[in-house]
VMD Tcl script that draws the C-alpha trace (Angstrom):
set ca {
  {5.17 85.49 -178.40}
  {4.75 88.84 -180.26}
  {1.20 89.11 -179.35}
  {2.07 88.12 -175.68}
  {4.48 91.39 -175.62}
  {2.00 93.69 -176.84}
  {-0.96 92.62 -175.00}
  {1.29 92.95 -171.37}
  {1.93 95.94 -173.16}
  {-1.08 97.53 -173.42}
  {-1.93 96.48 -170.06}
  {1.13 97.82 -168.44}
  {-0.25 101.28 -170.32}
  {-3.35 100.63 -168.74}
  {-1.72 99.92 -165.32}
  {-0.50 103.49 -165.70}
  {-3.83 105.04 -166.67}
  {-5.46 103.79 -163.89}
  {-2.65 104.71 -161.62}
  {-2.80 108.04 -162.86}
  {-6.40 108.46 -162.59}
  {-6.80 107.09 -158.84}
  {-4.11 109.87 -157.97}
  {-3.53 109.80 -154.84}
  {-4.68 106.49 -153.55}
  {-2.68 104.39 -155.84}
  {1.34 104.88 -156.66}
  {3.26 103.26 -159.33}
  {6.99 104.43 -159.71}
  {7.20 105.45 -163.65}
  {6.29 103.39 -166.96}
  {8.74 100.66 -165.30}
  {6.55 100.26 -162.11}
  {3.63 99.63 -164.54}
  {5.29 97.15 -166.27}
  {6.25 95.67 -163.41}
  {2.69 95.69 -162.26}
  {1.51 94.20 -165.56}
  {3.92 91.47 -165.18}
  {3.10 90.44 -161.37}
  {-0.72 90.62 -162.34}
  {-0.35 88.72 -165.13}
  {1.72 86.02 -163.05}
  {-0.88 85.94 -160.30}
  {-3.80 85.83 -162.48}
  {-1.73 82.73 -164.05}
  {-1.11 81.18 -160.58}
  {-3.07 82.47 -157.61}
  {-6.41 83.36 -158.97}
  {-7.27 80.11 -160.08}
  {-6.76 78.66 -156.87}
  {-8.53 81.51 -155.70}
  {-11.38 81.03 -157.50}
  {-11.71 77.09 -156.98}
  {-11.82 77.78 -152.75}
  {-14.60 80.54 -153.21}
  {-16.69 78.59 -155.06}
  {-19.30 78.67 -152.09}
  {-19.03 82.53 -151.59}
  {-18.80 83.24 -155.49}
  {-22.47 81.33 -155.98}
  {-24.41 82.87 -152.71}
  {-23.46 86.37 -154.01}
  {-23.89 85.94 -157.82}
  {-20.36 85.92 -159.17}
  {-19.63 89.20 -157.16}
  {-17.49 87.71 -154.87}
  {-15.11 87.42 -157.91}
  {-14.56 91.02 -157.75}
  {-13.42 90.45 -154.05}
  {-11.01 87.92 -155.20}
  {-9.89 90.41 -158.08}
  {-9.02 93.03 -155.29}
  {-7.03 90.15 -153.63}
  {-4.82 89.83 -156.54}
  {-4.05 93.25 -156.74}
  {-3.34 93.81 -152.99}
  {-1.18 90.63 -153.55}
  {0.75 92.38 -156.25}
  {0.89 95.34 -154.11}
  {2.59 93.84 -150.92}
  {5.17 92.02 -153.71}
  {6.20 95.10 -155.57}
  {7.82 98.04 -153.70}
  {6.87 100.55 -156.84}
  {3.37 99.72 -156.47}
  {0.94 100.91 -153.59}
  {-2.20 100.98 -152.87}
  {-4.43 102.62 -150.08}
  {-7.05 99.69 -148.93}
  {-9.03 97.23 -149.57}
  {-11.92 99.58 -151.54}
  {-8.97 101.25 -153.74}
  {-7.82 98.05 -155.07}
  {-11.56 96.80 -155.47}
  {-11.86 100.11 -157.80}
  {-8.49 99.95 -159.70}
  {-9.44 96.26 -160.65}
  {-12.78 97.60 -161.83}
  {-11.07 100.78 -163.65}
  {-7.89 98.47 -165.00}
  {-10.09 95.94 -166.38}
  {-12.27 98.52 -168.40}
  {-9.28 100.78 -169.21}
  {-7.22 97.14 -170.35}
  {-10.27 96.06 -172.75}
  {-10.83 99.42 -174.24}
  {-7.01 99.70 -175.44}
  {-7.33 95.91 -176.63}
  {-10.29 97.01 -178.47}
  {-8.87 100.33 -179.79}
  {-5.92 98.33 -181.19}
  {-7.89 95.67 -183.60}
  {-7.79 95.94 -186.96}
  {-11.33 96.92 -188.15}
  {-13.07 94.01 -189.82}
  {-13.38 94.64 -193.93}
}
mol new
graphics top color blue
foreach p $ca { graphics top sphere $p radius 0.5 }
foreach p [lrange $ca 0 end-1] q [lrange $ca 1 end] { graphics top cylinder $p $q radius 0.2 }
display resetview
């Protein structure tokens, strides 16, 4: 459970970062809004995306697994029409905060491991 907390966490920090860096095209109301975010993402990644996933099976093997970034930005714009602190621009924004969130998420993940001895 304690390593549950910190990973949504670090990704609602990373929610933020990403926020921040997209400016303009991407609004999150505070360190609450990014938790928020976190949450919802984590939810639909739990729920939707798998489902997801399974019907694009077709699309996801004529375009080399890229079409999984599609379905990434489908998540997000899902999680964007749920939450009222969390907006995003288009389509191509949320492709590119999925990109960005994923990097930013694994580099704080990584940054926070205890070096091996």
């Amino acid at each position: 459970m304690k390593n549950l907390l910190i990973k949504l966490m670090v990704n609602a920090l990373a929610v933020f970062i990403t926020g921040w860096i997209l400016g303009d095209a991407v609004q999150i109301n505070g360190i609450l809004g990014a938790l928020a975010v976190a949450v919802v993402l984590a939810l639909l990644n739990l729920t939707v995306k798998p489902v997801l996933v399974i019907l694009t099976i077709p699309a996801t093997v004529v375009t080399l697994g890229l079409f999984l970034l599609v379905v990434n930005a489908l998540v997000v714009l899902t999680a964007d029409y749920l939450l009222a602190s969390f907006q995003i621009a288009n389509f191509w924004w949320a492709l590119l905060f999925s990109l960005l969130l994923s990097f930013i998420n694994s580099l704080l993940l990584r940054l926070g491991e205890k070096p091996a001895a």
